[in-house]
C-alpha positions as CSV (number, residue, x, y, z in Angstrom):
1,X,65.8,87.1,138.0
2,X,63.5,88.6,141.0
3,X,61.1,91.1,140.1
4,X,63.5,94.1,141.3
5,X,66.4,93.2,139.9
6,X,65.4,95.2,136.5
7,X,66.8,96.7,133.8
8,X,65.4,100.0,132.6
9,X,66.0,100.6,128.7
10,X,67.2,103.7,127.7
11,X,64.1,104.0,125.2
12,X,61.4,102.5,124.7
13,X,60.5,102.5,120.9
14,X,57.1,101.4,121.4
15,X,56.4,103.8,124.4
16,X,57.9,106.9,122.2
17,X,55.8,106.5,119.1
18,X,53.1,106.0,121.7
19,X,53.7,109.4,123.1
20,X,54.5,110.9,119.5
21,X,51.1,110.2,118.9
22,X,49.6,111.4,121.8
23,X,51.1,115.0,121.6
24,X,49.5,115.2,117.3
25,X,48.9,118.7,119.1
26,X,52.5,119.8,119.1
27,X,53.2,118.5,115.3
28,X,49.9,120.1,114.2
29,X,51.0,123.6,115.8
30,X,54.3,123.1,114.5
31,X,53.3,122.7,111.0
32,X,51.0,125.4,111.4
33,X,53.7,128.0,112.8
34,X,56.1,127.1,109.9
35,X,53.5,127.5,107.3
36,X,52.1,130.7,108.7
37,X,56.2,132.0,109.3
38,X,57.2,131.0,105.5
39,X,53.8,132.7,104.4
40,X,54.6,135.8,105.9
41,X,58.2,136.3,104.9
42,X,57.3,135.0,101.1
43,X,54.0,137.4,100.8
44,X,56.3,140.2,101.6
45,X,58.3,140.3,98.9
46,X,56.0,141.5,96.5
47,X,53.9,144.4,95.9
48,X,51.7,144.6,92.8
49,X,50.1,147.9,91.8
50,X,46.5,147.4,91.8
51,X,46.0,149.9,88.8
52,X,45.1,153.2,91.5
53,X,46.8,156.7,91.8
54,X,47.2,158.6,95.3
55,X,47.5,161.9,94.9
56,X,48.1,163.8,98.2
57,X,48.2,167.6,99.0
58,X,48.6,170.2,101.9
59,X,47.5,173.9,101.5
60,X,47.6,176.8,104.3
61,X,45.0,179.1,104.9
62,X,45.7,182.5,104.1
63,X,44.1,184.4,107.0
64,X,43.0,187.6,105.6
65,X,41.7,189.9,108.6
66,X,44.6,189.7,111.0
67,X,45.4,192.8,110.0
68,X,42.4,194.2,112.2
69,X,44.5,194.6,115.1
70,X,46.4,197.2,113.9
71,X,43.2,199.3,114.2
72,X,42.3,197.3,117.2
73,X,39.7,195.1,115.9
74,X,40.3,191.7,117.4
75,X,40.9,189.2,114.9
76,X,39.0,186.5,116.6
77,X,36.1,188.6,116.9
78,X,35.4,188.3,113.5
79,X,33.6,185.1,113.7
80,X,33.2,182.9,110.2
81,X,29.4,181.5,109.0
82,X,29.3,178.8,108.9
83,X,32.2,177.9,111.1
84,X,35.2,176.4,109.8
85,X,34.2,172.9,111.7
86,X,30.8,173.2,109.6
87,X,32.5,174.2,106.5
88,X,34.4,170.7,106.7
89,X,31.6,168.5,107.4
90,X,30.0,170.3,103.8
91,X,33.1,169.7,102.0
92,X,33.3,165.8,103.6
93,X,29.0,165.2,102.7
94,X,28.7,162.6,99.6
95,X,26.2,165.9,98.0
96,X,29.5,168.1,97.7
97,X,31.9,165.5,96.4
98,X,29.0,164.0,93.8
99,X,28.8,167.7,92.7
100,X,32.5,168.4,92.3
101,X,32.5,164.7,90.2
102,X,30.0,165.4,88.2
103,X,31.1,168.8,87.3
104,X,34.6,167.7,86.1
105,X,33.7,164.7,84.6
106,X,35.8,162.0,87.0
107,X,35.5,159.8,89.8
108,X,37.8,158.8,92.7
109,X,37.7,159.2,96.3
110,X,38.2,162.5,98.1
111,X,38.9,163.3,101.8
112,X,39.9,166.3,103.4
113,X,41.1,167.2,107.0
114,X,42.3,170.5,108.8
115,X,44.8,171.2,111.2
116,X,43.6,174.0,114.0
117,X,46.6,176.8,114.5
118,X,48.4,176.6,118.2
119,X,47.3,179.0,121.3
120,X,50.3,180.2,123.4
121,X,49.9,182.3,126.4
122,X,51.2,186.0,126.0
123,X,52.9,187.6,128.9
124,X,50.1,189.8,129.5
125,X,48.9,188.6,132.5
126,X,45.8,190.4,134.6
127,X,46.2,189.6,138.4
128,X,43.5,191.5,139.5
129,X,41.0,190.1,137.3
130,X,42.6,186.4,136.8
131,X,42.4,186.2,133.4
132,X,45.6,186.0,130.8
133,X,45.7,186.2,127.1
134,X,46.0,183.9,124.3
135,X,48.2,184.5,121.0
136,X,47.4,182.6,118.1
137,X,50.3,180.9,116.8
138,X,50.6,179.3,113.1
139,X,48.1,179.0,110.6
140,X,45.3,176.4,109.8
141,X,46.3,174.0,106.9
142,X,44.0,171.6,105.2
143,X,45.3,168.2,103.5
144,X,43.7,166.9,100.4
145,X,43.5,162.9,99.6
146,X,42.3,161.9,96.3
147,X,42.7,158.6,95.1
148,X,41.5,157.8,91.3
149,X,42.3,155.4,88.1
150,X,44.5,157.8,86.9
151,X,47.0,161.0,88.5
152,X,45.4,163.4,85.8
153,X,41.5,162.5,87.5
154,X,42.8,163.1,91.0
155,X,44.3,166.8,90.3
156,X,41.2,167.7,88.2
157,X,39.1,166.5,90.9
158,X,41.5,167.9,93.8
159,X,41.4,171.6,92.0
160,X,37.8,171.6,92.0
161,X,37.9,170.3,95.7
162,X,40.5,173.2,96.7
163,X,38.6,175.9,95.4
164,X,35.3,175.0,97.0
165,X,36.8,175.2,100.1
166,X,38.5,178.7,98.9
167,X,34.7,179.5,97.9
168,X,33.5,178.4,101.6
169,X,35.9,180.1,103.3
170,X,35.5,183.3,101.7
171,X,31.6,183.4,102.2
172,X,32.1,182.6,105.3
173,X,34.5,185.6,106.7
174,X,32.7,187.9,104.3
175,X,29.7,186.4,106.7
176,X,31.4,187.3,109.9
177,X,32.7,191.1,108.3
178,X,29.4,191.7,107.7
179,X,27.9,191.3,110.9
180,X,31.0,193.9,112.2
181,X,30.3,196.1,109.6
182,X,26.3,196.3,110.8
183,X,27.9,197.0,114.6
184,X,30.2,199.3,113.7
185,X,27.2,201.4,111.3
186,X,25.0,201.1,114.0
187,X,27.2,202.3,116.8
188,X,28.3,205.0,114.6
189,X,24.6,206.6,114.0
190,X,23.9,206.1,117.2
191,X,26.7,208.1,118.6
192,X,25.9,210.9,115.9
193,X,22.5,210.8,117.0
194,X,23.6,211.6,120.6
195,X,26.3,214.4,119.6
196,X,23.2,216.4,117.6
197,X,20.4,216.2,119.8
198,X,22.0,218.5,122.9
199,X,22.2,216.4,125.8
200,X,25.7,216.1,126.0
201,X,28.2,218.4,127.6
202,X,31.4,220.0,126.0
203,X,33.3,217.5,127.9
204,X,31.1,214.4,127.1
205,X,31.1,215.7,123.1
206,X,34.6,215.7,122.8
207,X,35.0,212.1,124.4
208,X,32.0,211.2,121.9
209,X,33.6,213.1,119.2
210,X,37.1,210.9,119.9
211,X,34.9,207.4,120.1
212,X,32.9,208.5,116.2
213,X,36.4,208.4,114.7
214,X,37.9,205.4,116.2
215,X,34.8,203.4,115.6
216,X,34.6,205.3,111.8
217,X,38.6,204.1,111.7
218,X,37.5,200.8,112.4
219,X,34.4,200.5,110.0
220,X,36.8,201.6,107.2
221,X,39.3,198.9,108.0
222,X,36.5,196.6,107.9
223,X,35.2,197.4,104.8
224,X,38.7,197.4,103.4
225,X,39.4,193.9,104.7
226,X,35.9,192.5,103.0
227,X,37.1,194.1,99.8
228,X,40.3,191.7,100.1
229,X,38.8,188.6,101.2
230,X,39.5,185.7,98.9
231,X,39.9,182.7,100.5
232,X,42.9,182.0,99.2
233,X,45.4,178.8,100.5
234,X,48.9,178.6,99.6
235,X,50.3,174.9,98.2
236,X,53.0,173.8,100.5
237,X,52.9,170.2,99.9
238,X,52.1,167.5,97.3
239,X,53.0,163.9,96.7
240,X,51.4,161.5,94.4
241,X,52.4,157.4,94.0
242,X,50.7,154.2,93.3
243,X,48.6,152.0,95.6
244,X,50.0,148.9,95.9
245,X,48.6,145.8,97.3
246,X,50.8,143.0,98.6
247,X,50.5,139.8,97.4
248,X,51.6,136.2,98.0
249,X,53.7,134.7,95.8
250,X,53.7,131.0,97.8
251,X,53.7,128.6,95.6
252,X,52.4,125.2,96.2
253,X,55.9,123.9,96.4
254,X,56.6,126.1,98.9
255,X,53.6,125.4,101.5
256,X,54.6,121.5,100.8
257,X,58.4,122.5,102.0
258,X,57.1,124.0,105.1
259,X,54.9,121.4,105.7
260,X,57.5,119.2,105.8
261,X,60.2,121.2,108.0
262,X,57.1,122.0,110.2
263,X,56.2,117.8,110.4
264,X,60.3,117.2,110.9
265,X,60.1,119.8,113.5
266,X,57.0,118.5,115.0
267,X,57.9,115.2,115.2
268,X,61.5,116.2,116.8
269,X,59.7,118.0,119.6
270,X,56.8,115.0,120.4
271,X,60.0,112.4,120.0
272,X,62.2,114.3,122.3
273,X,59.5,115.2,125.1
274,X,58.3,111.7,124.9
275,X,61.7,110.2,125.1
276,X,61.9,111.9,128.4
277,X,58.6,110.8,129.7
278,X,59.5,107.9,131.6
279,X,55.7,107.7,133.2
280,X,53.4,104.5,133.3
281,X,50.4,104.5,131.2
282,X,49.7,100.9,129.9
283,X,50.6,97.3,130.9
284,X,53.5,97.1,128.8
285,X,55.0,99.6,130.2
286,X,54.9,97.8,133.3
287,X,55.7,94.5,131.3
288,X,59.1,96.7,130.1
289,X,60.3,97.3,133.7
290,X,59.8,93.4,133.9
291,X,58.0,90.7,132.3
292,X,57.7,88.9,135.5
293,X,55.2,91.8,137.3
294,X,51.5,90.6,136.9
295,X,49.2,92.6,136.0
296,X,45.3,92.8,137.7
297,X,42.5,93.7,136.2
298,X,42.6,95.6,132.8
299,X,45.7,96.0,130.8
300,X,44.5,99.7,130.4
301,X,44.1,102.5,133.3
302,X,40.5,102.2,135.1
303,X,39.1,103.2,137.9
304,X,35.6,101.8,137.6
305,X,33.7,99.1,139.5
306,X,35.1,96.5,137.0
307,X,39.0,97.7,138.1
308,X,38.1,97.2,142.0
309,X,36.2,93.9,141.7
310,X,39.2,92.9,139.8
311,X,42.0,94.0,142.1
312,X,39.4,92.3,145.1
313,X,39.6,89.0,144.0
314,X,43.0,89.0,143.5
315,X,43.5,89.8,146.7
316,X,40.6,86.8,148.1
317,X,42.5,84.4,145.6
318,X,45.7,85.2,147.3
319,X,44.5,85.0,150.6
320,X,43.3,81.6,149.8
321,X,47.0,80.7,148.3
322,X,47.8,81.5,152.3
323,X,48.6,85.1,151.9
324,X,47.2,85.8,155.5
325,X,47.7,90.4,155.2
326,X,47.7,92.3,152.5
327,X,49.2,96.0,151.7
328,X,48.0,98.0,148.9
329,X,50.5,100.5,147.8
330,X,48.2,103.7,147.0
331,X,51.4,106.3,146.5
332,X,48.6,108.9,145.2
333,X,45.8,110.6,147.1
334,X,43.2,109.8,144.6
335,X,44.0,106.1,144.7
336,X,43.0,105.5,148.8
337,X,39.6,105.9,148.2
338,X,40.2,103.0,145.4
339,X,42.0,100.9,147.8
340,X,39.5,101.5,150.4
341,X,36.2,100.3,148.3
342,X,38.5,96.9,147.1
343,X,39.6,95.9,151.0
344,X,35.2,96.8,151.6
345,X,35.0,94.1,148.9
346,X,36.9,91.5,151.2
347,X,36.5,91.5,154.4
348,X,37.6,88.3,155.5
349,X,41.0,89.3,154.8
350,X,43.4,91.3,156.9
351,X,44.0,94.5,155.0
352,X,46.3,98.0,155.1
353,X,46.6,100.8,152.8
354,X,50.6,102.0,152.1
355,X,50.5,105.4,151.2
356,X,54.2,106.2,151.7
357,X,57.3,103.6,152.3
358,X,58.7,105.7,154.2
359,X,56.2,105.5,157.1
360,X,56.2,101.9,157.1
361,X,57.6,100.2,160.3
362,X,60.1,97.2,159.4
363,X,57.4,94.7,161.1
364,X,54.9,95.4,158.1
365,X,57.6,95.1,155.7
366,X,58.7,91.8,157.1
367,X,57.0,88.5,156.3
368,X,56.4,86.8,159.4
369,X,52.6,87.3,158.9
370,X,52.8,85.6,155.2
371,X,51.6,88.7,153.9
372,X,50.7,90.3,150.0
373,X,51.4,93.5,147.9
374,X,49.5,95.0,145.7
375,X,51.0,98.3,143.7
376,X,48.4,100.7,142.7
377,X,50.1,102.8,139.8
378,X,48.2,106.2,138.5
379,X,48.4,106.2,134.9
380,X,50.4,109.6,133.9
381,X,52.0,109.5,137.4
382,X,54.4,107.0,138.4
383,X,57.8,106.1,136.5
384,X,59.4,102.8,135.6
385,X,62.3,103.4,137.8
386,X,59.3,104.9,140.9
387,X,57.9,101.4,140.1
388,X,60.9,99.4,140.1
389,X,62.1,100.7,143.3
390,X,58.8,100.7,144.9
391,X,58.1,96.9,144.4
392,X,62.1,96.6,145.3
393,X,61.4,98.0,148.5
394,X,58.0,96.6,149.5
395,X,59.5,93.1,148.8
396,X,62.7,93.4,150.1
397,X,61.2,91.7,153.8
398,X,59.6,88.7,152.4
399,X,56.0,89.8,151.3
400,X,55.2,88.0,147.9
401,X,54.0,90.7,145.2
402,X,50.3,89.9,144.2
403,X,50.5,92.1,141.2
404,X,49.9,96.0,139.9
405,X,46.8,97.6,138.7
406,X,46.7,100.4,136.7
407,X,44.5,103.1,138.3
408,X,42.7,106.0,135.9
């Protein structure tokens, strides 16, 4: 049987477990994936309470001086001490919620966040002075978390927490009446000051006379309006349920049964993938295309000194046998440098580098010079059935077939 006139198997036991082994990656992520997909949909399943209460509620605000614009007091005007932003942060510090626990007698955690009310833009529009107006909409709500050992802590703690932020709230429009109040007093004696002391005309008194009352109208609705403040907030929402935590309930058996569909799958992949790789890697490889190819030089891809020194004195020990040329077959652009430094090694012997067949004239391929081949293979590169054909070809006018080294 000539050396291309091969059979190629349809697999290669040896060369499959081979190329199982060298994708352990693939099994490893495989058995990883199915261990990590029955994890998640086992884990999910349960939910253990972990012994804590969430108790949850929403209040809103009573706003107390809107009112004022009836008399024309601007609502907003009346401006809150501390602001409501302040008030939050005292009703979030660890002092206020240590107080509030160690005047009721529990413990849990409290938190506490308020929702501003929504601007929209009345159709009051001044052209001439480019400004428009803003109209409140809605009203501010606050929402209460606790979360204790128990719901009856929680709603102790959470009444305490809601009425020191009715406390705050009421000290702190009582804070912004007052200073209104202290205007509106002030602008008052100052404008009964100026009706007694003459220097008005009967005109001018009567305007002044008009301004006392609807300043005196507006003091009085002040005071009313501080009389009234409580800093009430209405309960429109509650909900209360236990934490839960959520737990695994894998059992051993169960990581060992998706280890083992992850190894099955695993190995299914790395057998399939290297089923299909068909590519040259180790002498027998080559040996499988046909046990009559020599090899030169290492059974095992190099591309070292050893591996050119090697492939050289094949080529001298042919050339001695008669072989007057020689081609090496470098298919790959990496291995004409190789091919290059082994002909440097021999000089005495006529020598050409092959990097394509199909460039070859039919006067190189044909033996009337008594010439040699030599097929460079790149490990990782070139099939069985590149290989087979290539030799096949190179051959096929008479040249004798020195041998193929594997290349790294």
């Amino acid at each position: 049987m000539s050396l291309h006139d091969t059979e190629i198997p349809s697999l290669d036991l040896r060369a499959t477990l081979n190329g199982v082994v060298r994708r352990w990656k693939i099994v490893g992520l495989s058995i990883v994936v199915t261990i990590g997909i029955v994890f998640a949909q086992d884990s999910g399943l349960r939910t253990e309470p972990n012994g804590e209460v969430v108790v949850e509620r929403t209040y809103e605000a009573v706003v107390e001086v809107d009112e004022l614009a009836m008399v024309k007091v601007d609502p907003s005007a009346i401006v809150p001490i501390p602001s409501f932003d302040n008030q939050l942060a005292v009703l979030k510090s660890d002092e206020t919620i240590d107080e509030i626990q160690t005047k009721i007698g529990a413990e849990g955690s409290l938190d506490v966040s308020r929702s501003e009310p929504k601007f929209t833009i009345t159709e009051s529009v001044d052209d001439v002075n480019n400004q428009v107006s803003f109209l409140s909409t809605g009203t501010p709500s606050y929402s209460y978390r606790c979360v204790a050992a128990d719901e009856e802590s929680c709603n102790l703690l959470l009444d305490a927490y809601v009425a020191k932020t009715s406390e705050l709230r009421k000290a702190s429009v009582l804070g912004g009446l007052e200073g209104g109040l202290q205007l509106m007093t002030s602008l008052i004696t100052a404008g009964q000051e100026r009706l007694s002391d003459g220097s008005l005309d009967n005109a001018q008194q009567d305007a002044q006379r008009v301004e006392l009352a609807a300043l005196i109208t507006k003091r009085d609705a002040l005071k009313i309006a501080a009389e009234k403040v409580s800093g009430a907030m209405i309960l429109v929402g509650q909900d209360s349920f236990v934490q839960g935590r959520t737990t695994a309930s894998v059992t051993a058996s169960t990581y060992g049964f998706g280890l083992g569909v992850g190894l099955i799958i695993g190995l299914l992949i790395a057998l399939q993938l290297a089923a299909l790789d068909k590519r040259l890697r180790y002498s027998w490889q080559i040996h499988r295309v046909n046990a009559l190819i020599p090899i030169i030089g290492s059974p095992r891809a190099r591309a070292d000194a050893a591996q050119s020194i090697a492939v050289a004195a094949a080529i001298d020990h042919a050339h001695q046998q008669g072989l007057s040329s020689m081609f090496i077959y470098a298919p790959d652009s990496t291995l004409v440098d190789f091919a290059r430094g082994v002909f440097a090694r021999v000089p005495q012997t006529s020598g050409t580098i092959l990097e394509s067949i199909e460039v070859a004239s039919v006067e190189q391929l044909s033996g009337r010079q008594s010439g040699g081949v030599i097929v460079l293979v790149k490990a990782g590169q070139m099939t069985r059935q590149e290989l087979s054909e290539s030799i096949g070809l190179l051959t096929a006018g008479g040249h004798q077939l020195v041998g193929v080294a594997l290349i790294a």
